[in-house]
C-alpha positions as CSV (number, residue, x, y, z in Angstrom):
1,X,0.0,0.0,0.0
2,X,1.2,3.5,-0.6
3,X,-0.9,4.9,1.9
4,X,-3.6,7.1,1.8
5,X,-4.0,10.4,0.0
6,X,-7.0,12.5,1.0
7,X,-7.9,15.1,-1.6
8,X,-9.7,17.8,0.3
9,X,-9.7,21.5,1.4
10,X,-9.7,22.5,5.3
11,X,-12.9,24.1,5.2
12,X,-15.1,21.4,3.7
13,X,-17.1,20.2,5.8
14,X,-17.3,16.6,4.4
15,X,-14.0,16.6,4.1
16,X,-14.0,16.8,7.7
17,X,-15.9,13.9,8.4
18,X,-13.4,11.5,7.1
19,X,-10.5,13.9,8.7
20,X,-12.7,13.2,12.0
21,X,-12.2,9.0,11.1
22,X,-8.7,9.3,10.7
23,X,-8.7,10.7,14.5
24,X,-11.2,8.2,16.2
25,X,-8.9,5.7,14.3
26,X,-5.2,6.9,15.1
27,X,-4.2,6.8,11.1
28,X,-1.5,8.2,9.6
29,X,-2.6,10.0,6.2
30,X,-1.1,12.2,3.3
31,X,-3.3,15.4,2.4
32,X,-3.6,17.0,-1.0
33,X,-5.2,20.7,-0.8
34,X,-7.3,21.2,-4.0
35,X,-9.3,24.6,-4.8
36,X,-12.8,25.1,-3.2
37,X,-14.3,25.9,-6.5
38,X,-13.6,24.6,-10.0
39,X,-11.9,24.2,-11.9
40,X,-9.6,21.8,-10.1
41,X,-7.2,20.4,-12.9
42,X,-5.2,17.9,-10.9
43,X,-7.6,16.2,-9.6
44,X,-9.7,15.2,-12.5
45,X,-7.6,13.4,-14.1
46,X,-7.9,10.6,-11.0
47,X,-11.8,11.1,-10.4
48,X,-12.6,11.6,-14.2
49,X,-14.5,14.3,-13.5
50,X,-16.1,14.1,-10.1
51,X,-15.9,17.3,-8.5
52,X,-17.2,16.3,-4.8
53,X,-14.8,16.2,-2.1
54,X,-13.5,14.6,-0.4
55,X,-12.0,12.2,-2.5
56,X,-9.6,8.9,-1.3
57,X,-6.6,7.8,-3.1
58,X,-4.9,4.3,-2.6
59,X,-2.0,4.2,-5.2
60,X,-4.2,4.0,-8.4
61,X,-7.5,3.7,-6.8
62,X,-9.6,6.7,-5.9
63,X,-12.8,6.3,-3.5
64,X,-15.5,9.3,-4.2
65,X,-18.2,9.8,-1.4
66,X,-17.8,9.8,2.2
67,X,-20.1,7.1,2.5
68,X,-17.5,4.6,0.7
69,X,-14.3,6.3,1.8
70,X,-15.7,5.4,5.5
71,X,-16.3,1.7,4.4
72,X,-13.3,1.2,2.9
73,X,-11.3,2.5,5.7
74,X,-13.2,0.3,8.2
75,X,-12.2,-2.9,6.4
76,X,-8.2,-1.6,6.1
77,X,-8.1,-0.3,9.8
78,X,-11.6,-2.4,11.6
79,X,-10.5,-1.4,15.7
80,X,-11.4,1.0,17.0
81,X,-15.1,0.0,14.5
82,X,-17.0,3.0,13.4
83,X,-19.9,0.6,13.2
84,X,-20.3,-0.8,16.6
85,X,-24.5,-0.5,16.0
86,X,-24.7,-1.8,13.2
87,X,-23.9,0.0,9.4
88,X,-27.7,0.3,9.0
89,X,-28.6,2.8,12.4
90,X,-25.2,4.6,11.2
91,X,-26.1,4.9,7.4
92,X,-29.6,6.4,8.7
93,X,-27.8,9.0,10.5
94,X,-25.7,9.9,7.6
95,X,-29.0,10.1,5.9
96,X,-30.4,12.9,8.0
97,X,-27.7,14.5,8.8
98,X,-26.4,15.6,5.0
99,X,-30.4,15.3,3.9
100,X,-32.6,17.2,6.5
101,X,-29.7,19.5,8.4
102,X,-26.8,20.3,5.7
103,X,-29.2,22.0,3.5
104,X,-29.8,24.5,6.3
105,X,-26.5,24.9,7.2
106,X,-24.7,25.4,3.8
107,X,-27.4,28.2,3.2
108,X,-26.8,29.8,6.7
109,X,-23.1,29.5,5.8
110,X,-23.5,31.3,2.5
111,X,-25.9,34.2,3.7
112,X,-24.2,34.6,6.6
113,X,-20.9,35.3,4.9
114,X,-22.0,36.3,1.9
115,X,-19.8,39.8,2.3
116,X,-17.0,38.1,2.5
117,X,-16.6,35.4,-0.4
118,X,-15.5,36.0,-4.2
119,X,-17.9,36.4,-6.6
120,X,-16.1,33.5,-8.3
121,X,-17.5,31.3,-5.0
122,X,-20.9,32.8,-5.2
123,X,-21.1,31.9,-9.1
124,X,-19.7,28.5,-8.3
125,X,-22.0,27.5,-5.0
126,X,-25.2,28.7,-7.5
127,X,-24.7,26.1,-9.8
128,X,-23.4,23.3,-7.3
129,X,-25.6,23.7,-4.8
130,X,-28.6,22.9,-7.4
131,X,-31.3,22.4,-4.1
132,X,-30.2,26.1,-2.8
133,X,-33.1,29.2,-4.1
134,X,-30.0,32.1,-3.3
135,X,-32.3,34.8,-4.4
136,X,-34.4,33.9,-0.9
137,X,-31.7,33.6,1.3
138,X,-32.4,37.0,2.7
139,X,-36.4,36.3,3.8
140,X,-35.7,32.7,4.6
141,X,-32.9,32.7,7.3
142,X,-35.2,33.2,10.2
143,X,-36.1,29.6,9.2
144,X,-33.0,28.6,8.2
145,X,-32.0,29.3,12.0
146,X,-35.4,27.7,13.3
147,X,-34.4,24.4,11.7
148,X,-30.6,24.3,12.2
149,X,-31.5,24.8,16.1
150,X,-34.2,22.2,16.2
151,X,-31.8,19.2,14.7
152,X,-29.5,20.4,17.1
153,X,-32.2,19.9,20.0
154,X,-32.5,17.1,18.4
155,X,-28.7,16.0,19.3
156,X,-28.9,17.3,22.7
157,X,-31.7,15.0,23.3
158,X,-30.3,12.2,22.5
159,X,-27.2,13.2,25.0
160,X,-29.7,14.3,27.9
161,X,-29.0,10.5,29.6
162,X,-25.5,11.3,29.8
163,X,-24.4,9.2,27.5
164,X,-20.9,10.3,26.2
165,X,-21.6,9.5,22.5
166,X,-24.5,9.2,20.0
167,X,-24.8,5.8,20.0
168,X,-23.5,4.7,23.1
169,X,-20.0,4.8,25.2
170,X,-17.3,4.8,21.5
171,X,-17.7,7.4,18.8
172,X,-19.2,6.1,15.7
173,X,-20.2,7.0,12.2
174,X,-23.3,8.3,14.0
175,X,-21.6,10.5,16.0
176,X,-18.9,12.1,13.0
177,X,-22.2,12.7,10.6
178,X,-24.1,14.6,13.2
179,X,-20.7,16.6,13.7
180,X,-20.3,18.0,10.3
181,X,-23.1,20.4,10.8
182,X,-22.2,21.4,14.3
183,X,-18.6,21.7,12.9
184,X,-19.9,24.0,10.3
185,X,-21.6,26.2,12.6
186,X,-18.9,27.1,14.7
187,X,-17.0,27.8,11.6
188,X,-18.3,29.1,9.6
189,X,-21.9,30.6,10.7
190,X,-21.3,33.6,12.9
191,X,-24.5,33.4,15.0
192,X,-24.3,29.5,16.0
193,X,-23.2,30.3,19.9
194,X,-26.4,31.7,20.0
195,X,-28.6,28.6,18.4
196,X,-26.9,26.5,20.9
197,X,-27.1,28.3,24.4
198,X,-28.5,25.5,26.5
199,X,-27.7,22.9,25.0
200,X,-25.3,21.7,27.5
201,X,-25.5,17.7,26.6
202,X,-24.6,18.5,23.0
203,X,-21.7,21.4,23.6
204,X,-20.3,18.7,25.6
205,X,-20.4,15.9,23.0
206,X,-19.1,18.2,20.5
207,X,-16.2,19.3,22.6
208,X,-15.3,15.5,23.1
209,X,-15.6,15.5,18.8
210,X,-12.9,18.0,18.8
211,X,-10.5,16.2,20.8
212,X,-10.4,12.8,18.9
213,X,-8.0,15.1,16.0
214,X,-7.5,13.8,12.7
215,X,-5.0,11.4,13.2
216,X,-1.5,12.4,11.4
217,X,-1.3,14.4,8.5
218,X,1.5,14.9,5.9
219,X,1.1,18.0,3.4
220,X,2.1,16.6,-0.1
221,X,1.4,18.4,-3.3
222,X,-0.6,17.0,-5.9
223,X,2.3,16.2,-7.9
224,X,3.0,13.3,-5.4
225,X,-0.6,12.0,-5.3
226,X,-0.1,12.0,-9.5
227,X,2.7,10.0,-9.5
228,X,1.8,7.6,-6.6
229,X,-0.7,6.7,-9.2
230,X,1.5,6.6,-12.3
231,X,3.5,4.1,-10.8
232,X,0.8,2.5,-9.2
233,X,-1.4,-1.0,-10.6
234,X,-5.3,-1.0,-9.7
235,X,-6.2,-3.2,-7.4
236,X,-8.5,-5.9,-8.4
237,X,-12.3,-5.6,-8.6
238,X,-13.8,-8.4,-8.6
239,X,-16.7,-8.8,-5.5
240,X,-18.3,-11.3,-4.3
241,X,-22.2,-10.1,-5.5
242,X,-20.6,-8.6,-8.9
243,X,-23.8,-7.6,-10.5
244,X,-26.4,-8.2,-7.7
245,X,-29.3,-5.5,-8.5
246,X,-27.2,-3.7,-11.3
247,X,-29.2,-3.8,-14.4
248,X,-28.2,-1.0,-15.7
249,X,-25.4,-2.5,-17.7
250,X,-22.9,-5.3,-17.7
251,X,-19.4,-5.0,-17.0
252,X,-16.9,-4.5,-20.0
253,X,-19.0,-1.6,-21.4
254,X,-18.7,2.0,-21.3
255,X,-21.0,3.4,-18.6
256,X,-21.3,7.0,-17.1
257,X,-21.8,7.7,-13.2
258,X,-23.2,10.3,-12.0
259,X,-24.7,11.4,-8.4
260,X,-28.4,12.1,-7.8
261,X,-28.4,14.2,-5.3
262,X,-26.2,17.7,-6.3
263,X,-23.0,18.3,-8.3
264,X,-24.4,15.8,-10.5
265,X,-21.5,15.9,-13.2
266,X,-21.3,12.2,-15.4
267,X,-17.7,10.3,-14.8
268,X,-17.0,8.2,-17.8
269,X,-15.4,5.0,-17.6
270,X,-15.4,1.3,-18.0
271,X,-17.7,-0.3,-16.0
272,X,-15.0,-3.0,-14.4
273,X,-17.5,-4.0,-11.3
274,X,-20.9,-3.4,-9.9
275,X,-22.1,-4.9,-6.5
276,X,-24.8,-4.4,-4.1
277,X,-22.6,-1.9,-2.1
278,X,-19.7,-0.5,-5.0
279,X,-19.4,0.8,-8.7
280,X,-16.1,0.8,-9.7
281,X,-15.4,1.8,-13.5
282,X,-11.8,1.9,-15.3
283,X,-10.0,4.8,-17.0
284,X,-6.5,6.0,-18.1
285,X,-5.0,9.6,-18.6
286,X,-1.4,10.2,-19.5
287,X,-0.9,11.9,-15.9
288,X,-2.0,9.0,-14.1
289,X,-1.8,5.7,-16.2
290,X,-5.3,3.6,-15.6
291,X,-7.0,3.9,-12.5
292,X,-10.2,2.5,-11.2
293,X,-12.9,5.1,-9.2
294,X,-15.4,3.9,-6.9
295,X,-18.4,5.2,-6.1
296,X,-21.0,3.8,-3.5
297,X,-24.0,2.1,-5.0
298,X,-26.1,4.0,-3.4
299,X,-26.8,7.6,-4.7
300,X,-25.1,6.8,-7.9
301,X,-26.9,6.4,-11.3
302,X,-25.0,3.8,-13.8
303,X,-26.0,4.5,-17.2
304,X,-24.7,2.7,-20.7
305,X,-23.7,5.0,-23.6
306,X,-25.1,3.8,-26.4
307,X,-23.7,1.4,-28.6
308,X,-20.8,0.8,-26.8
């Protein structure tokens, strides 16, 4: 292994939850800063296209979406588990937490700073953040707030037995998805102390958060992470349900991916695996030599091109 390369900026918030595993699991980890906005021109030509971050590199594989990254570290580093009740009850957190509460908090961070950021970021946020009205920000932040403090009652709730985590006495993904938005607030929206007076249970949970770190990073530049894949092979791709529920189409052909949810820009590949839980397609660039990309199966449209 040639050790993991996490392409990410310090102010993404999902980029943070996987900064947050490496911590709960003591890892050591290499970190490639890419732009915020695009055009990011050193990372495409790993991810094809994908312009989400973070994004995981292992030699000449990269993993897009938190929600695989996480797996995939679990089975290379299993103790301490992130999955301790089950990948189900964690999954549904995840679900809420970037479904129901990012929504209000990525607004609230934009209006709130709005001053403050290039036009270039403004422009860029527009157009990724396709479930975002921008031109309402103004007249809707009083429920922007409303919301963002009642999922964080929501938190505190869970705490008010004293427990010291989410889901019991261990951090788990639970506990790092219901961070990101808390994470974000303090951050990055000016008026969060206030949304959070007196909630005592959850200030205290998130102040245990903070102290689990991010395990040890290395700054490299993305010339590194380039050539890690250059001289890198891709690891096989063969799973054990190859196919189970694809449909879309069969292995060997040209396929794009795209996500369903926002940023929803096609990768184009060769379709070298689908499974219950993984897409993985197959490309080459001169910068990088061939490389497989991952996605999760879930949230991820497979589509054939036609007539090939």
């Amino acid at each position: 292994m040639s050790g993991l390369i996490l392409h990410h900026f310090d102010l993404s918030p999902f980029a943070e939850k996987i900064r947050k595993v490496f911590g709960v699991k003591n890892i050591d980890w290499y970190s490639v800063q890419i732009p915020m906005i695009m055009p990011k021109p050193d990372l495409m030509p790993l991810t094809g296209g994908y312009r989400k971050t973070p994004v995981l590199q292992i030699g000449a594989d990269t993993y897009c979406d938190t929600s695989l990254i996480v797996d995939v570290l679990e089975d290379l580093y299993p103790a301490p588990t992130l999955f301790g009740s089950g990948r189900l009850t964690n999954h549904a957190f995840q679900t809420w937490s970037d479904r129901e509460v990012f929504p209000f908090s990525a607004a609230l961070s934009l209006h709130e700073n709005a001053e403050n950021l290039p036009d270039s970021v403004i422009r860029d946020r527009r157009e990724y953040f396709s479930f975002l009205d921008f031109e309402k920000f103004e007249a809707d932040a009083p429920h922007f707030r409303a919301q963002f403090a009642a999922h964080a009652t929501k938190i505190n709730e869970q705490l008010s037995d004293n427990r010291d985590f989410l889901l019991g006495r261990a951090p788990e993904w639970a506990d790092i998805n219901a961070c990101l938005n808390i994470w974000t607030a303090h951050g990055h929206i000016p008026g969060a102390a206030r949304m959070f007076d007196g909630l005592g249970h959850m200030n205290a949970w998130y102040a245990r958060m903070t102290e689990l770190g991010e395990g040890r990073r290395t700054e490299v530049d993305a010339h590194y992470a380039l050539d890690v894949a250059q001289k890198s092979t891709p690891d096989p791709v063969e799973s054990p349900d190859t196919c189970s529920g694809a449909g879309e189409a069969a292995v060997g052909t040209t396929v794009t991916v795209t996500p369903t949810d926002y940023g929803c820009v096609p990768v184009t590949g060769t379709l070298a695996d689908v499974s219950a839980t993984r897409i993985s397609i197959s490309r080459s660039s001169g910068r990088t030599g061939d490389v497989n990309v991952h996605f999760p199966r879930t949230g991820f449209r497979v589509e054939a091109m036609n007539g090939r």
